[in-house]
C-alpha positions as CSV (number, residue, x, y, z in Angstrom):
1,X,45.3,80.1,95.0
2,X,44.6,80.7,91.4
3,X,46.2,77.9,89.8
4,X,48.9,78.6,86.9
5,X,51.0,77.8,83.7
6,X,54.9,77.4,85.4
7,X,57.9,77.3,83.7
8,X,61.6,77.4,84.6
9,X,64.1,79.8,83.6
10,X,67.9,79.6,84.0
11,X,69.6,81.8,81.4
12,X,69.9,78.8,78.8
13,X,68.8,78.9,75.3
14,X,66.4,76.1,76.2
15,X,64.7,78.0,78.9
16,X,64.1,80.6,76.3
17,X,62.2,78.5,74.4
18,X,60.6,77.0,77.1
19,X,59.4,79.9,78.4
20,X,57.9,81.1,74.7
21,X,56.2,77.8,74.6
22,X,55.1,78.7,78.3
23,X,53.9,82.0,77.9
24,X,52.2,80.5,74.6
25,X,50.0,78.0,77.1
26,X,49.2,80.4,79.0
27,X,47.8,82.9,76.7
28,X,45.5,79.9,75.1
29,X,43.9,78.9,78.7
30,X,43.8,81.8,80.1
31,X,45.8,81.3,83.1
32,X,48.8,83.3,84.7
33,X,52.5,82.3,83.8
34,X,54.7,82.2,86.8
35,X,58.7,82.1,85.9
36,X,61.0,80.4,88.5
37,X,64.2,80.3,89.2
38,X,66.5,78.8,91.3
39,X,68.8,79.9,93.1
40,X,71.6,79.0,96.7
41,X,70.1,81.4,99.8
42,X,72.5,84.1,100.7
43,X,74.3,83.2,103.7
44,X,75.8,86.5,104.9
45,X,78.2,84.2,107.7
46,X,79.5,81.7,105.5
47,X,82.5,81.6,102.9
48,X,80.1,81.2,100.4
49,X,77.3,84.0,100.9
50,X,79.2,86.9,99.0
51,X,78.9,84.1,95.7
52,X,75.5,83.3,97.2
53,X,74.5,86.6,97.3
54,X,75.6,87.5,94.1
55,X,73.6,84.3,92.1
56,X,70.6,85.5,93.8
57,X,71.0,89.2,91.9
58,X,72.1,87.6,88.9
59,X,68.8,85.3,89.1
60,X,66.7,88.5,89.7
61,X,68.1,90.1,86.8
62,X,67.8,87.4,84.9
63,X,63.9,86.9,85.8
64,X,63.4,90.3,85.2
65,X,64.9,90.3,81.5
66,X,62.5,86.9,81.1
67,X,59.7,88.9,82.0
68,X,60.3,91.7,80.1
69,X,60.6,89.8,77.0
70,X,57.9,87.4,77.2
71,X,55.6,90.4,78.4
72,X,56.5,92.2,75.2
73,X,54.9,89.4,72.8
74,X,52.2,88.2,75.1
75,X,50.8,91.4,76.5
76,X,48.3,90.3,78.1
77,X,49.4,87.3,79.6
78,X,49.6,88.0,83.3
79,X,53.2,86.9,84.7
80,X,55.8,87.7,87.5
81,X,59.0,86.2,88.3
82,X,59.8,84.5,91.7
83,X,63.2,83.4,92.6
84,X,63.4,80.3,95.0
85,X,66.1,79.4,97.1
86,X,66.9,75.8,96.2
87,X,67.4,73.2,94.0
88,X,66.2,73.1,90.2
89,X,63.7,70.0,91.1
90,X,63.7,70.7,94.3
91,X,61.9,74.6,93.0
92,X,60.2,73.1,90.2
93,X,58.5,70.2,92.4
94,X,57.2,72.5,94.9
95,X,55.7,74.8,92.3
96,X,54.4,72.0,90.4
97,X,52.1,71.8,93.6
98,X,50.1,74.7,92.9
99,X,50.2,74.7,89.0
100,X,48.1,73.5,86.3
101,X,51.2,72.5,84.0
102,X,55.1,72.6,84.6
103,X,57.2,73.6,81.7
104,X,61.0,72.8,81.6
105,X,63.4,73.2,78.8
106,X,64.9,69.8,78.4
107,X,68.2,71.0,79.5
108,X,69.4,73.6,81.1
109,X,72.7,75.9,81.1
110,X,74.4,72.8,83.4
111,X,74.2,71.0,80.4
112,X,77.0,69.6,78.6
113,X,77.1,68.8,74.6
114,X,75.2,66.1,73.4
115,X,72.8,66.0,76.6
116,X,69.0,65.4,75.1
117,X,67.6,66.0,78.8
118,X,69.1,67.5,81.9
119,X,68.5,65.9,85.8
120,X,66.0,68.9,86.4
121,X,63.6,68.1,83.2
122,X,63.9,64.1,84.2
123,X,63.3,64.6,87.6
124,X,60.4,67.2,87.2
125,X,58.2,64.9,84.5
126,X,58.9,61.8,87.1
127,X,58.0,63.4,90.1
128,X,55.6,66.5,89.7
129,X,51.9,66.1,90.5
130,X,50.7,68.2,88.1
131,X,51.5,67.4,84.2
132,X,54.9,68.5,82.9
133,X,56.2,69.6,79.1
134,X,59.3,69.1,78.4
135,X,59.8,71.3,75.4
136,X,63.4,70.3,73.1
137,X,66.1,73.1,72.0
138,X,64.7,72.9,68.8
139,X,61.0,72.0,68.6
140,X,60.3,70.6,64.9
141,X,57.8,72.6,62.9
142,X,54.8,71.2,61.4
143,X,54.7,71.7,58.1
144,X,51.0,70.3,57.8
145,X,47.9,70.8,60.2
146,X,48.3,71.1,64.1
147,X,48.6,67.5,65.6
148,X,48.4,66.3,68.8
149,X,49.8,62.4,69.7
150,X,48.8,60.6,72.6
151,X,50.1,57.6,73.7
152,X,47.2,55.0,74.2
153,X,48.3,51.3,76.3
154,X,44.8,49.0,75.3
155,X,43.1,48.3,77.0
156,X,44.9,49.6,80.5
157,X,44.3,53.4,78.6
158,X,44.6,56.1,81.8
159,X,42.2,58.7,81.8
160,X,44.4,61.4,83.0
161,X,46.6,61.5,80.2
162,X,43.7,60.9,77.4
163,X,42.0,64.0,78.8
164,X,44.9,66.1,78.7
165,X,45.3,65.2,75.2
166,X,41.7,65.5,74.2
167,X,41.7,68.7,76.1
168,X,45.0,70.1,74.4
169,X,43.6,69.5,70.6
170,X,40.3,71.3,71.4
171,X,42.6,74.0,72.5
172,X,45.0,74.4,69.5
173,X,42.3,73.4,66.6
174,X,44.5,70.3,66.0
175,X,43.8,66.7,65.0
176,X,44.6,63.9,67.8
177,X,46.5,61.1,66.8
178,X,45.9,58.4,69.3
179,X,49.4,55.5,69.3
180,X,48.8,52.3,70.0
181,X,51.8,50.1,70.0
182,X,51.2,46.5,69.7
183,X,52.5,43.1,69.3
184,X,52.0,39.6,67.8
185,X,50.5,37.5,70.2
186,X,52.6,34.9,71.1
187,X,56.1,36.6,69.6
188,X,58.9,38.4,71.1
189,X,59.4,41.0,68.8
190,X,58.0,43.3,67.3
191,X,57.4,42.2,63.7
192,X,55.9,40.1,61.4
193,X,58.4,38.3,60.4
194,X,56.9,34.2,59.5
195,X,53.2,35.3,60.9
196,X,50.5,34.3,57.9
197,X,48.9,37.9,56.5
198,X,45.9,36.9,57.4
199,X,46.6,36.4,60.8
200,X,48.2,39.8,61.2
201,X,45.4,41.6,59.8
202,X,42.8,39.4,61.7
203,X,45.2,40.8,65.3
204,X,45.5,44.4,63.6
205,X,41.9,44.6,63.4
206,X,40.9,43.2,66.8
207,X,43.4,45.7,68.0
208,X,41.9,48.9,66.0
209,X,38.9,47.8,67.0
210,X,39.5,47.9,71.1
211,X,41.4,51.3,70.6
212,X,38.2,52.7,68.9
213,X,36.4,51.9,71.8
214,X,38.6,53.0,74.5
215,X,38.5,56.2,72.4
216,X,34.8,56.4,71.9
217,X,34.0,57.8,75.5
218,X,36.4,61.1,75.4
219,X,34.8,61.3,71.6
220,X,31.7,61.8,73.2
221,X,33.1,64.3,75.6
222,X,35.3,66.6,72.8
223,X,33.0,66.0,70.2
224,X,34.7,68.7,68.0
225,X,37.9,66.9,67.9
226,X,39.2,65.2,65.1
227,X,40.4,61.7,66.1
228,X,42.6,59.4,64.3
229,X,43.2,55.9,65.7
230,X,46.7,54.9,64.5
231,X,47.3,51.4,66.3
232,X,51.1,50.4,65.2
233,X,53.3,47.2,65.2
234,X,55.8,48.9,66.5
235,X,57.9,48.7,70.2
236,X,55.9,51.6,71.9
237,X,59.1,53.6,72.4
238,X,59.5,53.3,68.6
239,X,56.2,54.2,67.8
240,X,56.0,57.2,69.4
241,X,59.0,59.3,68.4
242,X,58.1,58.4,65.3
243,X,54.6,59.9,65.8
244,X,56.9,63.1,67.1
245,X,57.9,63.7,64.1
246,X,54.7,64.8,62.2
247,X,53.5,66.1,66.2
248,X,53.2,69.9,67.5
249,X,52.8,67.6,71.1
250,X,53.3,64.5,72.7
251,X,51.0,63.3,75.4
252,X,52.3,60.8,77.5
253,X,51.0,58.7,80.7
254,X,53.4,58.5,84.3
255,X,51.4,56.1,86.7
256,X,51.7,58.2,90.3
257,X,52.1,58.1,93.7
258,X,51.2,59.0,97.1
259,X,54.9,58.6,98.0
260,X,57.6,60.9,95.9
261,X,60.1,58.2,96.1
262,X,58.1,55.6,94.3
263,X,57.2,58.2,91.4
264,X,59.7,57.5,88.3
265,X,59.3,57.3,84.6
266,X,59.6,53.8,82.9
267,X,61.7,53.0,80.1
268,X,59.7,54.2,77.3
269,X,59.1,57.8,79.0
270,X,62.7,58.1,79.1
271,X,63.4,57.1,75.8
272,X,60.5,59.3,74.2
273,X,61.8,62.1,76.0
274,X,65.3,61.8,74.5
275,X,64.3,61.4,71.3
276,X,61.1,63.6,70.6
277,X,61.1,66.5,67.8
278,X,58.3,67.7,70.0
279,X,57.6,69.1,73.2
280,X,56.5,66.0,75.0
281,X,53.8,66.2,78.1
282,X,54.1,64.1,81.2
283,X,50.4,63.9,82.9
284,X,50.5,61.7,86.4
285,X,47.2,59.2,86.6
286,X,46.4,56.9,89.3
């Protein structure tokens, strides 16, 4: 099966903008976008099948107005629709299987005011086996050159994730910013507070220095991107929706498993994703 750029639609503003970012993707590698939505099976015997039934030609409506649109500024973009009976995750999981990036909006029309990210956009960038953007109502725009931001954890850096984002740059023309969050060695927090200058930069430089070289191999692999090492004092979580801010993306590392209940974000996934001004990528690694 040729594999494709996914993205889920439900009506909602954010799936709007998902599916421009989507249909975007798609048209820079080449690949077909697939729109799904979900929607309860039609169960003719039941009390509920007449509301089933209706959803389901509300969602096929719905699909086809997608299409229609996103067809109309990405001509030639291949895309259909397909409407799945079941869950949001429980759709967008099961495509995910088959597709060479998930894109969600980061809530959908369940949402209620204030929400940064819905259950479907949570539960499809912690358990999805292929890579997964969750793209914000309102992605900031860049007022300088493209940027991509990866985060980089020296010297356990997963290769997954680095490709993706080395892979992504060379795509859009943009600068990679690689994020390294560190920390004093021997102190709790995350500052300088009492530590001689010399020691900090003596640590800062020590901890440039092992980013550079975790970088160094996928430099030799994209050797048209632009790379800048950024290693940070920063809590991680901190550190990276701060590099949002200046981002067009966010590339992010989810460790994986065999066994979909084990597969879950960790804290700083979560908080990234609540906070980003960018669409934020979630690539599994081993």
């Amino acid at each position: 099966m040729t594999r494709s750029v996914v993205v889920g639609i439900d009506g909602s503003r954010e799936s709007r903008v998902a599916g421009d970012w989507a249909a975007r993707e798609a048209s820079l590698r080449g690949l077909p976008l697939r729109l799904v939505h979900a929607a309860p099976a039609p169960v003719r015997d039941s009390a509920d099948g007449p509301v089933a039934f209706s959803w389901q030609q509300t969602g096929e409506e719905l699909l086809q107005r997608a299409r229609a649109d996103l067809a109309s500024r990405y001509p030639r973009v291949s895309m259909r629709g397909v409407q799945v009976a079941d869950s949001a995750p429980a759709a967008l999981l099961s495509a995910s299987e088959t597709a060479e990036l998930l894109v969600v909006g980061a809530r959908g029309e369940g949402g209620f005011n204030g929400l940064a990210v819905g259950s479907s956009a949570l539960a499809a960038a912690s358990t999805a086996s292929c890579p997964v953007a969750v793209v914000p109502r309102n992605p900031a725009v860049a007022a300088h050159d493209a940027e991509v931001a990866v985060g980089v954890d020296v010297p356990h850096a997963a290769e997954s994730p680095l490709d993706f984002a080395f892979g992504a740059a060379r795509l859009h023309g943009a600068r990679l910013r690689a994020v390294h969050a560190w920390a004093l060695s021997g102190h709790a927090s995350w500052t300088a507070v009492g530590v001689p200058e010399e020691d900090r930069a003596a640590w800062e430089d020590e901890e440039v220095q092992q980013l550079s070289e975790v970088l160094q191999a996928r430099q030799d692999k994209y050797p048209g991107v632009a790379v800048l090492p950024d290693a940070v004092l920063l809590h991680p979580a901190y550190a990276l929706v701060h590099a949002s801010q200046r981002a067009d993306l966010l590339v992010l590392g989810r460790r994986s498993s065999q066994r979909a209940a084990e597969r879950r974000l960790g804290p700083v996934a979560h908080a990234v994703l609540h906070h980003s001004r960018c669409p934020v990528v979630v690539v599994p690694h081993g």
